[in-house]
Steps between C-alpha positions, in 0.01 A plus 500: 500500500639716181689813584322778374801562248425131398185284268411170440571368190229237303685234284349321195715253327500342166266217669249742587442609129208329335502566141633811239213718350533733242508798707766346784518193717224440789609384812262268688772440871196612722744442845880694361808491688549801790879667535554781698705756353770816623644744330793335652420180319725435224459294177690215629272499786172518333610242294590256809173574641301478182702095423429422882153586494448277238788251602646480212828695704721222353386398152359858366745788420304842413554684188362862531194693652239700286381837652159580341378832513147626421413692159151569508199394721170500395248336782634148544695536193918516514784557308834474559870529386780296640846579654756217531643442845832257532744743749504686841479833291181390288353426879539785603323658215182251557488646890536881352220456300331326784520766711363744224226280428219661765219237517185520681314193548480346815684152631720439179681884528814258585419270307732386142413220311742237327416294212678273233518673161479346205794582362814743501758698266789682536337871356404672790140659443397864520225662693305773398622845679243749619237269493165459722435241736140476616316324773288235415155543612426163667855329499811622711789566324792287662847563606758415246522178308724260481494193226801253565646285218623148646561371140363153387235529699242544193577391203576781194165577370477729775614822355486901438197621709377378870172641768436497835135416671331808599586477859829478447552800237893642564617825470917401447551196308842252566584189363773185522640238326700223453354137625580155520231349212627751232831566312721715710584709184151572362433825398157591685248805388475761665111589496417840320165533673286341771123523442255434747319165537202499282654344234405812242742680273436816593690768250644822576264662315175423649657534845366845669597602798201681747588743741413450853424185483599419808241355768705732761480823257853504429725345293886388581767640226862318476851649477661471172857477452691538211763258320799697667345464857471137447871528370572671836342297750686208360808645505478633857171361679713255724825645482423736780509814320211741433277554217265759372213394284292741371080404585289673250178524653263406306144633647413680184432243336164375673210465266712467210377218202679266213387611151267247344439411133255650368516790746386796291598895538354844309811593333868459469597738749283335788648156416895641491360683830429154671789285417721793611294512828530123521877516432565792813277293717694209464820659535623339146620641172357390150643600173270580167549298256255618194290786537275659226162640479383142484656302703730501858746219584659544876771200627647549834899598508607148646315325190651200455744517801234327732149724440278431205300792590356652185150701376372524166191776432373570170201731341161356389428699233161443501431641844791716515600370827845306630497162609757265695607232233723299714634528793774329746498603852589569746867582537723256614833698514718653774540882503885561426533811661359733754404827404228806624406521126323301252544566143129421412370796726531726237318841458180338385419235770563755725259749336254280510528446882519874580222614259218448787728717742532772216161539452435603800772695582707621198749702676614176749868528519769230327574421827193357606471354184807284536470417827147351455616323154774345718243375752294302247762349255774485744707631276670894515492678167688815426373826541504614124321127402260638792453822342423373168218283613395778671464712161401224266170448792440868450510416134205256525285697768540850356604485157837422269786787623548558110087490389462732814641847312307415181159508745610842570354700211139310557540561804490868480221525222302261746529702837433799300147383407475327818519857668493805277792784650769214509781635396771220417818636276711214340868568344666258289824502355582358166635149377809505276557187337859492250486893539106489397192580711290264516151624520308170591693483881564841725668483846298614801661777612299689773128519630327785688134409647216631696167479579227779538390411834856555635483808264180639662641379875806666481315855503372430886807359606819707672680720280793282512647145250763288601698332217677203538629214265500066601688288294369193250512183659417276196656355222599802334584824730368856474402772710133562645484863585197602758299835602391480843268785658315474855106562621418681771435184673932417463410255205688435269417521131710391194364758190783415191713251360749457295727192379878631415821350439649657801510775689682778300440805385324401156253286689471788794388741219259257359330416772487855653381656230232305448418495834459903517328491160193236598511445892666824741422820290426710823766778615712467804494156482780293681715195408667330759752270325878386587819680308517298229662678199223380267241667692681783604569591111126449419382710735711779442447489125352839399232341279400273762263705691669388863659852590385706745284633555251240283665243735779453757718239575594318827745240604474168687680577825575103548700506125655852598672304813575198346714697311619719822599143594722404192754788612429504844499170710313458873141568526535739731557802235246288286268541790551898562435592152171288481385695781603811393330431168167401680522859699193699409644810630781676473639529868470115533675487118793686641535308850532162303758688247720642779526184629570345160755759436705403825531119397647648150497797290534304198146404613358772530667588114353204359144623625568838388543377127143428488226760455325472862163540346587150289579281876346737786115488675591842594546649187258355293207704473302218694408330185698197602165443713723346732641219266874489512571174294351308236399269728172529346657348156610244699174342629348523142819251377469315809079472283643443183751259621394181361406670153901552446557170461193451205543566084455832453100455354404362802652753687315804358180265495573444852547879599128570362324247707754629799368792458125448463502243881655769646202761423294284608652415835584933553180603363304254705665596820497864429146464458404357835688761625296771360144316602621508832525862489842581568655792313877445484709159434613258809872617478411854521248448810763272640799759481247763631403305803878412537582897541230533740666190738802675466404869577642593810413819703505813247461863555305647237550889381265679243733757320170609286214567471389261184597215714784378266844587695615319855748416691484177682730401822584170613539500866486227767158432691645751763552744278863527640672409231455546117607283191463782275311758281385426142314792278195322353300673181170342425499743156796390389501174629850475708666432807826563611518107546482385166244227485213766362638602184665179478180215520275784420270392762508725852765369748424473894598869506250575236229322676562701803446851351182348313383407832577811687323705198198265480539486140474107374860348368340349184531757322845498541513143301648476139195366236694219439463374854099513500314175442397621167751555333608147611194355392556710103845331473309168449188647363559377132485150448712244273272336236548080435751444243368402159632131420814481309294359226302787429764744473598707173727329279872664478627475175835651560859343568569201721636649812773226657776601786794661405829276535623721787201428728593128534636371816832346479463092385771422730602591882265548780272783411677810585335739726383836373479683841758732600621410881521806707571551890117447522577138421752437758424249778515674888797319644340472790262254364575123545637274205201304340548141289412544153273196480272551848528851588609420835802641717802345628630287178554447123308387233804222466446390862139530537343258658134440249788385246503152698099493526422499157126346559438855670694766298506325147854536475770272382672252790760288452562319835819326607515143641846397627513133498761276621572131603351506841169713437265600243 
C-alpha cells in the first residue's frame, strides 16, 4: 500500500492517443499504466518505472515530463497550463504543488494520471497566478497529471493542444520524451492548453465561471507561485537547503466571471470599475493602452511575454451604453513579485466597496474601513487611498464637498420658510482674483444657526450653557461650535450652531454674540466653557453682554487640571485639587487645600492664580447646578459625531431633523410622565428617594417660630455618638452641607426638618425640576422641511471653500485634537494588538494575520521545501 506521503500515478502513452481535435488530443487507453510515486522518487526513477511498466526499459529513453495545472473549471469543463519537468528540482516542484492542491473527491484523492502528449517545446509555459479553481459538480477533480513523451510513438501530426476523459481530469500536468520510432533530435511542442474532451472550442470569452458550484458547497482554490519561486525551487528544491515561497491565498476570488463579448455596462465608469475588480481578483496587472470618452483598450503587463490577455470596450452611441468588443482571457501569466498592494485598488474601486458601509454609518473609522477592504480584495491599501474613498462615497451619498457650500445660502432661505423665527447668519469673505474681487464667487466664511423651538425651550431649561467646539472631519476642516443647556429631567439639549474656521477669538465673538442676541438673553445666566483664549476674550468683551452680573462665567474643572497636570506630574496632586474643586463648602474646600499645600506650595500658587469663583462648587453662587465640566458638551458631540465627517449642507440639514426626532422622543416621554400624574422629573424623585436611603438618625431643633431655621444632628442609633451638626434654613434654602444651595433641591438634612415641621418638601423644589416645565421644553414642535425644490431662489454670489479649509493632498490626515493628560493610557492597563484588540501581543505577531479566511487580512505563508520532503 502507498504511504500516505505517496500517490499512484496513471500513465497514457503515445499509443493510447486516438486522434488530434481542434481543441486538444482525446485519449481513448480505457486500462493506463499504475506507478506509485514518493516525494523521494526522483526523475531518474520515475522514468525507470514509467519504461518498465511499459517494457520498453531497454529501447525507450524519456525526454521530459509536462506538469499541467488547472486554469479554470466550469462543470465538467477544464483548462490547463503546462510546466515542463526533466530534473530532480522540477520534481520537486510537481510534489509542492501536489501537496497544495486540496482535493475532495473520494477514491482518486491519490490518484495522478499520465498520458502521452502530443507534442513538446523547449518554452516553458506560464500559469495564470491568483486564479480560481472550482469543483466540478458531477466529476472529481484528480490529483496531478502527468503526460509522458516516448517520442516516435505517434507520428507528427500530433501537435499543440491534448484532453483527458472526464474521469481522468488532472490537476498538475507532466510530460516525457524521447522514443525509439522518432528522431532523437526532434523538437516536440509543448501544448499551450488542454481542453476537455468534447471536442468543442470553447473560447475564453464565453467561459464563465459560477460560484459554488460545487456538489459539496465548496470549492478548492490552488497556490500560485510566481516566476522567481519557480527560479528558487530549482535552484535549491533537492539540494537540501530551504526555501520560502510565498502562497497567496486566493479565497477571494470565489464567484468571480470572464468578461464576454457583448457583455454590456451603464457607463464608462462601471465598465473601468469591473476590469479593475477583475484585475485585483486575479492578482494580475494590466496596462491601458487607449482610453477616451469612446473607447477603452486594457492588455495585461506580460503582453507578449507569454499572456495574450487583452479587453477592448467601446460606447454605442445609440444607447449610450459600453460594450465588450473583444476580449482574450483569462490571464495566463505568472505574478513577478509579491506584494500587500495592488496598483488597480485605487481610491475608486474602493469607494465603491465601502459606499454600502457609509451609508449606514458615516462616521465608521479608516480603520475599519481598511481592514474590511483588505478582507475582500486581499489586498492592503494605504490609509490616505482609504481615506479618500471614504470622502469621494460621502461625495455620492450626501452631496459634492465643493457644491455643498453653494447649497448653503438656499439652505437658509429654505429653513426660514420651513419654520418662521429661524435665525441663520451667513459671513462670506471676498474673492480677489489678479488684485480684483470677483463678485460672481465669495468664500464661506462663518455660519451662526438656530431654530425657534430650541429658542422657546431654552426659557424652561437651567439657567446655565455649556460651549464647546469638535473639529471637521471631512474633506475640508473647520470648526463646529455647540450650545448645550440641560432639562430638568438631566437632558441634554443642543440650542445654537455655528460653523468657524477655528476656535479663536474672532470666531468666539461671532458665535457668542449671536448667541446672546437670538438664543440666552436672560440675566445671570452661566457659561461653562474651557480656558480657551478665544472664548475667554469674547466673553469679557464689554459690548458682548457676558459680564456680570447679565451672566457669569465658570470653568471646566477637568481642563483646569489637565493643565495642573502639564506643570505638575503624579495624579495624586491632580486628584486633591479635583476634590477640592468639587467641595461645596468651605471647611471641606480648605481640608483638601491644606493637604494640597503640604505636597507643594507651588500648588497651592498655581490654584491661587485663578479666581475661585471661576473653578470652585463652593464659591459659585450654586448656579453651577452641580455641573462641574462640560461633560454635557461632550455627549451632544458624542450625537453629532457622525455629522463631522459629512459636507457642510448636509450637516446643518442634518442638525434640523436631529433636532426635530429628539422632540419627539423628550416630548413623548415627558408626556406619559405627566398622564401618570407625577409632578417632578425621574432624576429629581430618584435623588430625593436616594437622600431618604441615606438619612441616618437626625436630631431636629426649631430655632423659630415660622418653621424656617434648624439644626439637625447626626448621631449613631444609640445616640452615643454624633457625626455632626448642620444649620438648615428652609427660607433661604441652605444647609451647612452644601448639597441645598448647590442642586437646589432639599438634601437628606433638608428632608429631615421638613419632616419634623410637617410642612411638605416640594415646595422646596426649583421650577425647573417639576414635570412641567419638562414637558414646555419640548412643547413646540419642528415643522417638515419644505423640499429643496420649492425653496426661494438665491441670486447672490457662488459661495465655494476657502483655500485654507482644504485638508492637506498628501500625508496621513493630520489630527486636529490637542492630546492632553486626559488622553494618556493607565499604565496599569495591559498592551493590546492593534489589529484584534486583544492582550498579550503585537499587531506584527498576531495570530488572525495567518487565518486570513477569518480576519480578512493579508497572509503570506512559508513552505520550506527540501530534497527529502515536501
Amino acid at each position: 500500500m502507498a504511504s500516505e506521503e505517496s500517490f499512484v500515478v496513471l500513465v497514457h502513452h503515445r499509443g493510447s492517443i486516438k486522434r488530434k481535435t481542434r481543441s486538444g488530443v482525446k485519449f481513448t487507453d480505457k486500462d493506463p499504466l499504475c506507478i506509485v510515486v514518493t516525494p523521494w522518487t526522483s526523475y531518474d526513477d520515475l522514468v525507470r518505472s514509467v519504461l518498465m511498466k511499459l517494457g520498453l526499459e531497454d529501447a525507450k529513453q524519456v525526454k521530459k515530463f509536462f506538469y499541467r495545472i488547472p486554469v479554470t473549471v466550469l462543470q465538467d469543463t477544464v483548462k490547463y497550463d503546462c510546466f515542463t519537468i526533466s530534473s530532480d528540482e522540477d520534481l520537486q516542484v510537481m510534489f509542492l504543488c501536489r501537496r497544495q492542491f486540496p482535493e475532495s473527491g473520494g477514491s482518486n484523492r491519490n490518484t495522478t494520471t499520465l498520458a502521452t502528449p502530443a507534442g513538446s517545446s523547449s518554452r516553458p509555459a506560464v500559469t495564470s497566478s491568483f486564479v480560481p479553481v472550482y469543483q466540478p459538480v458531477v466529476q472529481a477533480v484528480a490529483s496531478p497529471s502527468f503526460a509522458v513523451d516516448l517520442n516516435g510513438s505517434v507520428g507528427d501530426d500530433v501537435r499543440s493542444r491534448e484532453n483527458l476523459p472526464n474521469d481522468l481530469l488532472g490537476v498538475a500536468p507532466l510530460g516525457v520524451g524521447d522514443g525509439v520510432l522518432g528522431d532523437p533530435d526532434e523538437d516536440d511542442v509543448e501544448p499551450d492548453m488542454i481542453d476537455d474532451d468534447n471536442g468543442d472550442d470553447i473560447g475564453a470569452s464565453e467561459l464563465a465561471l459560477a460560484a459554488g458550484s460545487s456538489s459539496t458547497g465548496t470549492q478548492q482554490y490552488p497556490p500560485h507561485f510566481s516566476s522567481l519561486d519557480l527560479d528558487a525551487m530549482r535552484q535549491e528544491g533537492v539540494s537540501g537547503h530551504s526555501v520560502g515561497f510565498g502562497v497567496r491565498d486566493a479565497e477571494g476570488t470565489a464567484g468571480l466571471t470572464e468578461f464576454q463579448v457583448g457583455q454590456q455596462f451603464q457607463d464608462k465608469d462601471e465598465a473601468l470599475l469591473s476590469v479593475k475588480t477583475y484585475s485585483i481578483r486575479r492578482g494580475v496587472q494590466y496596462k491601458v493602452v487607449e482610453s477616451d470618452h469612446r473607447r477603452y483598450v486594457g492588455k495585461c503587463s506580460e503582453f507578449g511575454n507569454g499572456c495574450t490577455w487583452l479587453i477592448r470596450l467601446s460606447l454605442r452611441k445609440r444607447k449610450g451604453i459600453w460594450e465588450v468588443k473583444r476580449y482574450n482571457g483569462p490571464h495566463t501569466c505568472l505574478a513577478t513579485s509579491i506584494s500587500s498592494d495592488h496598483r488597480s485598488l485605487d481610491y475608486h474601486v474602493i469607494s465603491a466597496f465601502i459606499m454600502p458601509m457609509i451609508r449606514a454609518y458615516a462616521s465608521v473609522s479608516i480603520k475599519v474601513l481598511l481592514n474590511a477592504t483588505a478582507a475582500h480584495f486581499r489586498f492592503r491599501p494605504t490609509y490616505r487611498r482609504v481615506w479618500m474613498a471614504k470622502q469621494k462615497a460621502i461625495a455620492v451619498i450626501y452631496g459634492d464637498w465643493n457644491e455643498s457650500y453653494n447649497e448653503i445660502p438656499r439652505w437658509v432661505l429654505g429653513v426660514q420658510l420651513t419654520m418662521p423665527g429661524t435665525v441663520a447668519v451667513l459671513r462670506t469673505s471676498p474673492v480677489r482674483v489678479g488684485g480684483q474681487v470677483d463678485e460672481s464667487q465669495a468664500y464661506f466664511h462663518r455660519l451662526f444657526w438656530t431654530f425657534l423651538p430650541c429658542i422657546e425651550a431654552f426659557r424652561h431649561c437651567k439657567s446655565l450653557v455649556s460651549i464647546d467646539g469638535t473639529h471637521l472631519y471631512g474633506k475640508y476642516g473647520g470648526t463646529l461650535l455647540i450650545t448645550i443647556a440641560q432639562d430638568g429631567n438631566s437632558n441634554i439639549l443642543p440650542v445654537a450652531f455655528a460653523l468657524v474656521e477655528g476656535e479663536n477669538a474672532e470666531s468666539s465673538t461671532f458665535f457668542l454674540s449671536h448667541l446672546r442676541q437670538h438664543v440666552t438673553p436672560q440675566l445671570g445666566l452661566l457659561v461653562i466653557s474651557d480656558r480657551h483664549n478665544g472664548i475667554k476674550a469674547a466673553l469679557e468683551a464689554p459690548d458682548g453682554g457676558w459680564l456680570p452680573p447679565s451672566a457669569y462665567r465658570a470653568f471646566c474643572i477637568r481642563h483646569v487640571a489637565a493643565n495642573f497636570a502639564l506643570t505638575f506630574k503624579g495624579k495624586d496632586a491632580r486628584r486633591l485639587l479635583v476634590n477640592a474643586a468639587y467641595a461645596k463648602t468651605k471647611v471641606e474646600f480648605d481640608y483638601w487645600f491644606d493637604i494640597l499645600q503640604s505636597e507643594d506650595l507651588a500648588m497651592c500658587e498655581w490654584a491661587n492664580r485663578i479666581d475661585y469663583s471661576l473653578w470652585t462648587q463652593h464659591r459659585d453662587a450654586g448656579r453651577r447646578f452641580g455641573h462641574m465640566t462640560t461633560n454635557i458638551s461632550e455627549c451632544a458631540n458624542s450625537i453629532l459625531k457622525g455629522v463631522r465627517n459629512l459636507p457642510v449642507a448636509s450637516l446643518v440639514k442634518a442638525t434640523y431633523g436631529r433636532l426635530a426626532e429628539l422632540f419627539v422622543c423628550k416630548g413623548r416621554e415627558t408626556e406619559a410622565q405627566m398622564e401618570t400624574g407625577q409632578q417632578f422629573s425621574q432624576h429629581l424623585v430618584k435623588s430625593i428617594e436616594a437622600n431618604l436611603k441615606s438619612a441616618r438618625c437626625f436630631t431636629v431643633t426649631l430655632y423659630d417660630r415660622d418653621n424656617s431655621e434648624f439644626t439637625v444632628a447626626e448621631t449613631t442609633p444609640t445616640g452615643s455618638f454624633s457625626w455632626g451638626t448642620y444649620r438648615v434654613s428652609l427660607a433661604s434654602r441652605t444647609c451647612d452641607c452644601g448639597y441645598f444651595q448647590a442642586l437646589h433641591f432639599p438634601c437628606q438634612h433638608a428632608l429631615a426638618c421638613c419632616a419634623y415641621a410637617r410642612v411638605t418638601w416640594t415646595s422646596y423644589v426649583h421650577s425647573v425640576y417639576q414635570i412641567s416645565s419638562v414637558f414646555s421644553v419640548y412643547r413646540m414642535r419642528f415643522t417638515p422641511p419644505i423640499p429643496e425644490g420649492f425653496w426661494p431662489p438665491y441670486d447672490g454670489p457662488t459661495v465655494i471653500p476657502g483655500p485654507d479649509r482644504r485638508r492637506a493632498r498628501e500625508g496621513r490626515p493630520r489630527s486636529m485634537r490637542i492630546q492632553t493628560n486626559m488622553d494618556e493610557a493607565d499604565p496599569n492597563w495591559p498592551k493590546r494588538c492593534g489589529l484584534c484588540r486583544q492582550p498579550g501581543h503585537t499587531r506584527c505577531s498576531c495570530p488572525q494575520l495567518g487565518g486570513s479566511s477569518q480576519t480578512g487580512a493579508i497572509s503570506w505563508h512559508v513552505v520550506s521545501v527540501s530534497s527529502n520532503y515536501v
